[in-house]
N, C-alpha and C positions, 0 to 999 in steps of 0.2 A: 832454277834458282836454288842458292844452297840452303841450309835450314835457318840459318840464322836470320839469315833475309825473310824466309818463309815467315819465323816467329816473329817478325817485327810487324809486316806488313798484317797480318791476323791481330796482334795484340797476344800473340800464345809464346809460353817458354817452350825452349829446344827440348827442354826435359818432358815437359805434358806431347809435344808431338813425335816424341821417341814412345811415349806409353802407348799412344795413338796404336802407331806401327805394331807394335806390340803385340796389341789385341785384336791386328789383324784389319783396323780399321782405313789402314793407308798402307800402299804397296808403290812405295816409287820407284823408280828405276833407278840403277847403277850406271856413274859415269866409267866408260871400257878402258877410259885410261887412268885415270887416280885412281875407283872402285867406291870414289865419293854420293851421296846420297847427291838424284839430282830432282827436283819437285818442279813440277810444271802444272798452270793455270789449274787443270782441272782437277788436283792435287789441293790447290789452295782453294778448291769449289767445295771439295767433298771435307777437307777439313772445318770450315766455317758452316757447313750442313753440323759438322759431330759438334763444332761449341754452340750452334745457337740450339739443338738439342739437348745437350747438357745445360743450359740456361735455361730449360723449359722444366729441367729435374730430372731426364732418363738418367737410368744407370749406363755404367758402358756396353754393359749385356744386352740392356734393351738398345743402344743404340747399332751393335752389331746384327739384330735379328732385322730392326728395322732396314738399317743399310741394304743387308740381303736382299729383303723384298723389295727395295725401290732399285738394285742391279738387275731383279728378274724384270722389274716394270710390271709387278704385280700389284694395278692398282685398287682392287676390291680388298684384297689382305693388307696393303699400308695402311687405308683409312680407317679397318677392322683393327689395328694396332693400334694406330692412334687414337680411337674410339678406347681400346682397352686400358690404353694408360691415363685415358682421361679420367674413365671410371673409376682406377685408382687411386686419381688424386684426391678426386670427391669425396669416396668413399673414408680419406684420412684426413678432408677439411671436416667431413659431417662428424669426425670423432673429437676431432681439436675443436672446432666449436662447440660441440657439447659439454668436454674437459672444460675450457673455460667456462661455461656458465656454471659446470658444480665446484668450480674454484671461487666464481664470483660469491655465492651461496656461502660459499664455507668462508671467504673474508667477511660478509655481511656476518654470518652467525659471531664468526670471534670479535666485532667488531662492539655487539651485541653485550655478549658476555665478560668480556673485558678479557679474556684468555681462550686459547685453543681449547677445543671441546673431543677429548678423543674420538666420543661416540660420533660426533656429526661428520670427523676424518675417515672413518671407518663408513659409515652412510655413503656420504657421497662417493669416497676413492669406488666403492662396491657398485654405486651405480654405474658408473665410467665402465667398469669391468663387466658388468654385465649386458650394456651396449654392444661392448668389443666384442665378445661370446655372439651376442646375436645376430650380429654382422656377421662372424667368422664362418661361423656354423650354417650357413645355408648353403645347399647344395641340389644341382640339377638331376633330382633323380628320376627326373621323367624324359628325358632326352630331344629337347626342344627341337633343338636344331633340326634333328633327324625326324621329328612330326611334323617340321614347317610344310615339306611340298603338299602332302595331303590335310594339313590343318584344314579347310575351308571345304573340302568335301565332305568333313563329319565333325563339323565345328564345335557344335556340342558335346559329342562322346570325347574326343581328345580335350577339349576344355575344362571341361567340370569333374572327368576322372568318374563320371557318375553315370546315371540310366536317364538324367535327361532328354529330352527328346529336342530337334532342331527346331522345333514351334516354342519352345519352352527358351532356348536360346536366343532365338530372335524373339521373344517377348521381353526377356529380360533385358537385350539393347535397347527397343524400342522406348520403354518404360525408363529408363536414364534419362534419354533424350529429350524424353518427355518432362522428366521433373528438372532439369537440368534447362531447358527450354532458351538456349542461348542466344543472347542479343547479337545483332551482327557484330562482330569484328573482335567480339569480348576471346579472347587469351583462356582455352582450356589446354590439359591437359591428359592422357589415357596413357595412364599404369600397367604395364602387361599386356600391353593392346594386342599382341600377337601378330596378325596379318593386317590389324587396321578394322577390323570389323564395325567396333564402335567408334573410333576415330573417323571414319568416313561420314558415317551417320549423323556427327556432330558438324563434320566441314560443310554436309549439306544442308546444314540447319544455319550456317552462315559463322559459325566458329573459327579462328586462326589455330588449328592444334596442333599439340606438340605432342608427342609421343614416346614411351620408353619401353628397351625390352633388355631383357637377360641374353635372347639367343638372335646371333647376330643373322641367322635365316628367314625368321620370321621378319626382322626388320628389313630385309632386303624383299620380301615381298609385298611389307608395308608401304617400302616406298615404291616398287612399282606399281602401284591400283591405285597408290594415292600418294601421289608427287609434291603434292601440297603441303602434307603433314611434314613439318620438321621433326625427324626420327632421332632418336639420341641413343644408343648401348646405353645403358643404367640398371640400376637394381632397386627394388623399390624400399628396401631400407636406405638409400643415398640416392636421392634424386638429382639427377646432373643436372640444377641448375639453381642459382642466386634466391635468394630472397625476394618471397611477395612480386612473386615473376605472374599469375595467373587468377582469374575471375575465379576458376571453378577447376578439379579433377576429380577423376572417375578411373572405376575401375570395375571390369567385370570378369570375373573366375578367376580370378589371382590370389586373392589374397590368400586361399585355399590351400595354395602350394608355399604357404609361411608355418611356422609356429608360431600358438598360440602371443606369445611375446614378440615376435615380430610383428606379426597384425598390428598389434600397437605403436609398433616404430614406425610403421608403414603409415600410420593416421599420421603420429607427429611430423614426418615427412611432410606429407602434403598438406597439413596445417602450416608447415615452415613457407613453402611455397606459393601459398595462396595469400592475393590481395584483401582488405579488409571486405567485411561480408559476403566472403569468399563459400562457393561453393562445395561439399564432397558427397559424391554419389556414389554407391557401389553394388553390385549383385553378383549371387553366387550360392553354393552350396554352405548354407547357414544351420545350427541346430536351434530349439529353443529349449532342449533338456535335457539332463544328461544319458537319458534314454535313447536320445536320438544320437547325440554325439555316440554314444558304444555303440549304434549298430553302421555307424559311417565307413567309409573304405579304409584300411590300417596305414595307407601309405601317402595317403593325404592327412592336413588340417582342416576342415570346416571351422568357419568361424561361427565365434558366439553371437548371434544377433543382441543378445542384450550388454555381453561386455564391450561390443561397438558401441551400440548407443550410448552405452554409460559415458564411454572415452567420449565421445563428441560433446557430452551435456556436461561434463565434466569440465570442456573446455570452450565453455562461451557459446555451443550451436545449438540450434534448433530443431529438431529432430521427427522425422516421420519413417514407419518400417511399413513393409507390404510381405505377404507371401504372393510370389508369385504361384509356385506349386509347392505341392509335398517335397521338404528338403530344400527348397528353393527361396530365396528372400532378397529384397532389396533397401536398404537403409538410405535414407536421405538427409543430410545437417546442412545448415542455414549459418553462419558466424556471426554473432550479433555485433560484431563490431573486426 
């Protein structure tokens, strides 16, 4: 068929399926005697693949890498693609619904005051901006992917980045499980889950969980031990998923590998997600002084067991802490509503 036909039958202009070509995204053949473009069925398959992924939001860039991987029939890398552009999107609804709520804030204040208030322009645009920052700036310096195959042989030492000991580690899942104590069928979710460790722990305790990770190895051994847990690629400053999606999340040694100010993005996260008297539980390398923070390892975060708790009491929960050992702690909030 010729292009003109092609754009009709699609709903696309001659001009978007010349750009197509272009980008190397359609290669039709030539007729041998005009030297006319000639496009045939699986020409008008691979072009309506490139517009219903432009309707999904790729760029054209990302739809040539993905095209790539779907001509090799590479399907652990397509879904790892498509998992990463999910991430992306998330990652820029969790910014734009934040912008609007300090947009709401700042028409409530002028709404208040009868005029624009510079300072509260300046306030809010800075908090937007320091989300962004927070977001931007995390980065894998521990090389996940390439710890996944032996994660689960030294669970502990790769996890916590610390001198814990594997008794210590499996106390600290135990201990979630425990206070977390999940009704059958109740919707958790595990933050950083790694290989599933705690997530399984939970599925046995009769949980539906979901799980998220930064490195796309670890989740692929998540989901082979534990086929059950719906895995997601996500970061735990943007959780890949809607609102007031789950009973209860958890999280154990991750939060470690945040800054201090992420930690806190990382609550608001899972406060955004969680149903009303919604659960969060977490354990890890915690400090209670700043004694002990200076003698912590330089290239991790340990969190402040007290400026958690604060943040949870701060916002409607109810709060219980444990040591489980030296440097080791477990925070637990309740959401009063």
């Amino acid at each position: 068929m010729k292009i003109n036909e092609l754009a009709k039958r699609l709903g696309l202009t001659p001009r978007a399926i010349r750009l197509y070509e272009q980008k190397g995204l359609l290669k039709p053949q030539r007729n041998a005697d005009n030297g006319y473009r000639d496009y045939s069925d699986q020409d008008a398959w691979r072009l309506q693949t490139v517009a219903s992924l432009r309707e999904l939001g790729l760029g054209l860039q990302q739809i040539v890498g993905l095209l790539d991987k779907l001509d090799r029939d590479d399907r652990a890398e397509v879904h790892h693609y498509l998992e990463l552009q999910r991430m992306a999107f998330t990652a820029k609804w969790v910014e734009l619904k934040y912008a609007i709520s300090c947009l709401d804030e700042l028409i409530t204040r002028t709404e208040n005051k009868g005029s624009l208030a510079l300072e509260d322009l300046f306030q809010l645009s800075g908090e937007v901006k320091r989300l962004q920052s927070a977001h931007a700036s995390w980065k894998d310096r521990w090389h996940f992917d390439q710890l996944a195959v032996r994660f689960d042989e030294a669970a502990a030492q790769v996890a916590t980045g610390s001198a814990a000991t594997s008794e210590e580690y499996e106390s600290a899942l135990e201990l979630i499980a425990e206070w977390v104590s999940p009704q059958r069928e109740e919707k958790g979710l595990d933050i950083g889950t790694g290989t599933g460790n705690l997530a399984g722990k939970l599925l046995q305790r009769g949980a539906d969980m979901a799980a998220v990770d930064q490195s796309k190895e670890m989740l692929s051994l998540c989901r082979k031990k534990h086929p059950q847990v719906a895995c997601k690629l996500g970061n735990a400053l943007s959780l890949p998923f809607l609102d007031r999606q789950f009973h209860f999340a958890v999280s154990a040694f991750a939060l470690q590998h945040l800054e201090e100010e992420q930690q806190l993005l990382a609550l608001a996260e899972m406060d955004r997600v969680l149903r009303s008297n919604g659960r969060i539980c977490l354990a890890g390398p915690m400090y209670l002084t700043e004694a002990e923070k200076a003698a912590s390892s330089p290239d991790k975060y340990p969190s402040s067991r007290s400026r958690l708790t604060e943040w949870l009491q701060q916002h409607h929960y109810v709060t219980i802490a444990h040591r489980i050992s030296e440097g080791l702690h477990a925070v637990y909030g309740v959401r009063k509503h």
